[in-house]
N, C-alpha and C positions, 0 to 999 in steps of 0.2 A: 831266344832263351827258352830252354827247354824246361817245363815243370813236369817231366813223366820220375814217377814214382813206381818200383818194380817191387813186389812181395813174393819173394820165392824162396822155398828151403827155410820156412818159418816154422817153427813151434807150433805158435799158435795164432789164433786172427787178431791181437792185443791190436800189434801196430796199424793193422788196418783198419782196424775199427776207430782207430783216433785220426787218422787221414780223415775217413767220412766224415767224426765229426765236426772235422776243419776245415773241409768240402764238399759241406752240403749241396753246390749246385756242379759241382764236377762228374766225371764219367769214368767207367771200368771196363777193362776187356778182363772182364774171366774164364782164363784157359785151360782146356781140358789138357794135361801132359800125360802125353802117349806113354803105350806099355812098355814100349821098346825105347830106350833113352834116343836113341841114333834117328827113330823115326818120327823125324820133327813135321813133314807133310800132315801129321794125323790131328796136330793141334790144331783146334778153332777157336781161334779168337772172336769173343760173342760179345757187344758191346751192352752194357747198361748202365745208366743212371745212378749216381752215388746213390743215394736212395731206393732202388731196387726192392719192392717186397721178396722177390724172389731170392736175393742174395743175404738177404737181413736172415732170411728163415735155417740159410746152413752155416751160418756164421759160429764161432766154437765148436765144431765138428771137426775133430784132428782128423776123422778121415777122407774129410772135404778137402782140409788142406792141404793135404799131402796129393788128394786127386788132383788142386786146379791150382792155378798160382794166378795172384792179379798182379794187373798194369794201370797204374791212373793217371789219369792230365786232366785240365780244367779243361781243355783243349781237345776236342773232338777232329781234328784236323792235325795236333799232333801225333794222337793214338792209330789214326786209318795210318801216315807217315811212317809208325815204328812198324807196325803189322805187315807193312809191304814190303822195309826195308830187313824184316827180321823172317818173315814168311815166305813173303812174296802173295800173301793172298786179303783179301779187302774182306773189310769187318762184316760178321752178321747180328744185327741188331737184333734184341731181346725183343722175344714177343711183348711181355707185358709191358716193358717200357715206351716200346713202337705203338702201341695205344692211347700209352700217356705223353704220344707226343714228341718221342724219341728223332724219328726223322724229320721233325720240324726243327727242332736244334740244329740238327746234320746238317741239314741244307742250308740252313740261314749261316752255319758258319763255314763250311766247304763252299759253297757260293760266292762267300765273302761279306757279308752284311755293310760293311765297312767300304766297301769297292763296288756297292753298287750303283750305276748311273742310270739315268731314266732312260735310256734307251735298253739296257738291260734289263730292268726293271718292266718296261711293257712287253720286249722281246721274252723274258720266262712268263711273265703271267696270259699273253697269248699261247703260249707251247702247251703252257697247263692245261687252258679254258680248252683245246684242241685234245689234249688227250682225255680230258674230263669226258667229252661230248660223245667218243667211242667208246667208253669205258661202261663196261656193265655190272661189274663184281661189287658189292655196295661195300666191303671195307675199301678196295682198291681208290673209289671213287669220295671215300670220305677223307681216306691219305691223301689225295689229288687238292681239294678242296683246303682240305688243313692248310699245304703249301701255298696255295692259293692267298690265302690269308694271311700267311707270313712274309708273303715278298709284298702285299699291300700296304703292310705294319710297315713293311722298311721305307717302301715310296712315305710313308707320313714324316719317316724322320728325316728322310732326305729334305724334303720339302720345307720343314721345322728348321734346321739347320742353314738351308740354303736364306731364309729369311734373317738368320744373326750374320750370315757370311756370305754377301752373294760372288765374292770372289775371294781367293784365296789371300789368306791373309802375310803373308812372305814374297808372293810373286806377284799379288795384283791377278793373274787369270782369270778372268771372268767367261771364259767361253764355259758354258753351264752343263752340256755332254761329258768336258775332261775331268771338271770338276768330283773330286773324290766326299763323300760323304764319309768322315774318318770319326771314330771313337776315340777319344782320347783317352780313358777306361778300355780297356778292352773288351768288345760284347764277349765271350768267354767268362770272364772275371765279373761279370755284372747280375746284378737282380735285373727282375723284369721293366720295373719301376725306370733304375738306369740306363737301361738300354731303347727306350726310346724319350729320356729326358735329352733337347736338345740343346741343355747346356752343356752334353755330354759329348758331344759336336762339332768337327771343323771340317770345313770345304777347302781342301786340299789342293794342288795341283799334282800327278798322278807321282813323280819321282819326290816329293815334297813327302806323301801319303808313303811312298814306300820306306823315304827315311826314319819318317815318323812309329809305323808301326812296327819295326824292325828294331828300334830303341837307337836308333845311331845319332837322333837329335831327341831334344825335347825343351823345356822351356822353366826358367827358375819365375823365384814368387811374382818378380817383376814385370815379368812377360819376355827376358832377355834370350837368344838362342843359348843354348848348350847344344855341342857339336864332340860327338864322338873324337878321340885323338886318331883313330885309325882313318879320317878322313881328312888326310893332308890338305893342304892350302888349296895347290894346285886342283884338286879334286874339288875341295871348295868351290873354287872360280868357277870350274866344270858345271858344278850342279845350280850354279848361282846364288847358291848361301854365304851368309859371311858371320863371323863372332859378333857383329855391332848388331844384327837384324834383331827384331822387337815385337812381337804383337802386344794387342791389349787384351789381359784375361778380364773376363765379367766376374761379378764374384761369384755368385752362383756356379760358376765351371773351377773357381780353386782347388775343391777338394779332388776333381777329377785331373786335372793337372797333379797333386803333387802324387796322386797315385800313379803315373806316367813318371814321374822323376824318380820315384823309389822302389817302381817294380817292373818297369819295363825298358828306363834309360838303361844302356850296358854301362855299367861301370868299368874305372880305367882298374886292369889287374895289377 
């Protein structure tokens, strides 16, 4: 489910400006639209932080507006998605933002935060510690670093997580490599707080993790499946889910459960 938000051929920044204030931890491509309407190659899509001091400063500027037009998602991995499918060309992150941290976001959610397993998990932070060690530029080596730190934050929650579930709770899996470290919130849609609260947490088996975060299953107050209609019986059998299957929510994870029920389940149209 797509949350991209387009402001283009607007008046004025009214409506954008109440996006931000309703997604304060969401991201923007603000793009330059070329002089020539036809010469669409010329746009850059430049990513920043709803919060952007850079973008706050040219905010009610009609001739801002009429220069750039924005694109928003909470979703940094939808917005590179629209950018390649509407461009063809991969975002350039805002300086100021990229200090505050910008490509630490990126990567933790382009990488998957949700999908990462400890073999992944040692396999990037060796590649990092490897390019760390050649690296001499000290912003380059402090970006390096930064990442560093944030695939370590994600081994804590996997680790957290794996202790409420050491196998999946639908299939029983316990081989602990396949096992999915899954958000039931979306890290996207979460504070910082949430995102490594491991009641925020299910250890998955990997097609379990994809139905899941895709919205095609999810689970009512009880803990009972809900299962997409689009995923006939037979397909059922296939994936080995059934309408009777059940886990147990803790209370602590309810609130993040019914936010899985009411923003990310698909609904039947």
């Amino acid at each position: 489910m797509s949350d991209i938000v387009i402001f283009k051929n607007m008046p004025n920044d009214d409506e954008f400006i109440e996006w931000i204030d309703e997604n304060p931890n969401g991201f923007i491509l603000n793009i330059l639209r070329p002089k020539i309407p036809s010469n669409i190659s010329k746009e850059h899509p430049k990513i920043h932080f709803a919060n952007c001091s850079g973008l706050k400063k040219s905010l009610g500027s009609s001739s801002t507006t009429k220069k750039y037009f924005k694109v928003c998602s909470n979703s940094i991995e939808e917005l590179e998605q629209w950018s390649l499918n509407t461009y063809n060309k991969e975002l350039t992150p805002c300086g100021t933002c990229k200090k505050r941290g910008l490509l630490v976001a990126w990567y933790a959610e382009i990488k998957n935060l949700q999908a990462a397993s400890a073999l992944s998990l040692k396999s990037d932070i060796d590649e990092l510690e490897e390019c760390l060690t050649s690296q001499t530029d000290p912003e380059k080596r402090t970006e390096i670093e930064t990442l560093i730190k944030a695939r370590l934050v994600q081994g804590k929650f996997r680790k957290d997580v794996l202790k409420l579930y050491p196998s999946c709770p639908l299939t029983g899996l316990d081989i602990e490599p396949l096992l999915i470290a899954s958000h039931i919130k979306p890290w996207s849609k979460c504070n910082d707080k949430e995102r490594l609260d491991p009641s925020n947490g299910l250890m998955l088996a990997p097609h379990i993790d994809a139905l899941f975060d895709s919205g095609l299953i999810t689970f009512d107050t009880d803990g009972t499946i809900k299962i997409h209609p689009t995923i006939d019986p037979e397909n059922q059998k296939r994936l080995g889910i059934a309408p009777d299957m059940k886990l147990k929510i803790e209370p602590k994870s309810e609130k993040y459960f019914e936010y899985h029920r009411n923003h990310v389940f698909q609904k039947e149209e």
